[in-house]
Structures are given as C-alpha cells and as structure tokens.
N, C-alpha and C positions, 0 to 999 in steps of 0.2 A: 280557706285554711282555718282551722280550729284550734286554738291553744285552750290548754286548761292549766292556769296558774296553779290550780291545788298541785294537780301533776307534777307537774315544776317543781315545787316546793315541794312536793315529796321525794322527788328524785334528787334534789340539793341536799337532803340531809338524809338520806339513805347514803350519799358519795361520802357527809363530811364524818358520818359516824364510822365508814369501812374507816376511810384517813385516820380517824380514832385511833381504831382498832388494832391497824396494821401499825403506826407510829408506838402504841405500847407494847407489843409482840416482839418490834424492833427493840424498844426500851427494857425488855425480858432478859431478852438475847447478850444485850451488849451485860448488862449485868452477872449474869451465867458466865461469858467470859471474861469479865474482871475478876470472879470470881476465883474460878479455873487457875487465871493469873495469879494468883494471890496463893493457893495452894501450891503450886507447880514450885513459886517462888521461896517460901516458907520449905518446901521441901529439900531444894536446894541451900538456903540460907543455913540449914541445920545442919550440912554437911561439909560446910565450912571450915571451922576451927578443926574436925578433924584430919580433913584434907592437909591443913598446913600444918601442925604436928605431925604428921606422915613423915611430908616433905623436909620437915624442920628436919626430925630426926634420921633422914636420908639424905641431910648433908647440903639439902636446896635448901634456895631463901625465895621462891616461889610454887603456888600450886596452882593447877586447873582447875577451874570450882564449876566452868559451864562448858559442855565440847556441844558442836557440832549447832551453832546460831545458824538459825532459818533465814532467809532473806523469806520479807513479807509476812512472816510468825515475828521473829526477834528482833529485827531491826526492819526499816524499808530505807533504802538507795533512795537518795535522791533522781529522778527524771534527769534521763541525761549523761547522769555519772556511769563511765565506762572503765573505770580502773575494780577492777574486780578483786584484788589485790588489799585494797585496803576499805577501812568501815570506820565509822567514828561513833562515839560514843556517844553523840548527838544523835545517831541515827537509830538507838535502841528503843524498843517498843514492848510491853507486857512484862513476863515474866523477867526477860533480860534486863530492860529497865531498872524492876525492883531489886536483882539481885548486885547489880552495877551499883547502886545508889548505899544498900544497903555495906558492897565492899567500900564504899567511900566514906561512909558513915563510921567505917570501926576502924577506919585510917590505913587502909591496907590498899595498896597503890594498884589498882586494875589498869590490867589493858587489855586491848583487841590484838588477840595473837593470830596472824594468819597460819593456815598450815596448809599442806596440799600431800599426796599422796609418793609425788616422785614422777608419776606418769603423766599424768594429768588427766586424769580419768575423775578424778573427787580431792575437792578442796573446800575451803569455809577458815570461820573465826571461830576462836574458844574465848571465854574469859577468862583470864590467870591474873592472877591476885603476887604482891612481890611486898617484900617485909627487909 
C-alpha cells in the first residue's frame, strides 16, 4: 500500500476550503434574507398609522396591520404543540417579529388574532394592533 502525504494534504484543504466556501454562500444567503426581512417589515411598518386612522375613524379602537402569518416564514410552533388554534408571540420569526416589536415599541397593544374561514378549509393568525 502506497500513501502520499502530499496527496493527503492536498485533499484536506481542497475539503477545508469547499467548507469555506459553502459556509460564506450560507452567510450570503442568511444576509439576503434578513434583508428581505427588513424590507417586507419597513413596508408593513409604514402602513400602520394609516391603518389605525382608518379604523379610529370607523369607529374601531383596533386594526389589522399583518393577515395571513406563515407557520415556518412568520412564526415556527414549537415540536410538539398540536393546538393550532393558538401562536404566541414568542414564537414570531423575520418580518413578523419586527413588525410585533416595532407595534410594541409605539405602545400600541398587538395580539395574535386567530381567524378561520367558517369551513374549515383555511385558517391562520393576523396581527391586530388595539389602542
């Protein structure tokens, strides 16, 4: 049997430099979508105040500011949890996240509203905002 340490050693760092590689592609990635996050968020955040002026002046003391949270995009369920029904605001992720934080930030009382269809064909959580 024949080894050739060069071999070796060149095959060890031909592997550690892919690992490089693929690790900053990864670090690319995840950045693109914080990004993404941040636009989506800002986009939503703008439409805020006029949401609740709407609402104010329709006689409500609450608005929708987000419909239709993803499971797995907006929030992710804990392993396990089978009540479908409800989501906490612990469990928001990305854009949801920012735009939860940012309605807690201007003192405006978010919750996770469930809503469902009637059928039960399509259901989910909004954020509504309450003043």
């Amino acid at each position: 049997m024949i080894i050739d340490p060069k071999e070796l050693n060149r095959l060890t760092q031909e592997a550690v430099e892919q690992g490089r590689r693929e690790a900053e592609q990864i670090e690319r990635e995840k950045a693109r979508q914080r990004e993404a996050e941040l636009v989506m968020a800002d986009g939503i955040i703008k439409q805020i105040p006029g949401r609740c002026v709407d609402a104010a002046r329709a006689r409500q003391s609450c608005a929708i500011v987000m419909t239709k949270l993803r499971e797995g995009i907006d929030y992710v369920r804990p392993l396990g949890d089978r009540n479908y029904a409800t989501c906490s605001e612990k469990w928001l992720v990305g854009a949801a996240k920012l735009v939860w934080d940012s309605c807690v930030g201007s003192r405006l009382q978010p919750e996770l509203q469930f809503w469902h269809d009637g059928c039960g064909m399509d259901s989910g959580f909004n954020i509504v905002v309450h003043w």
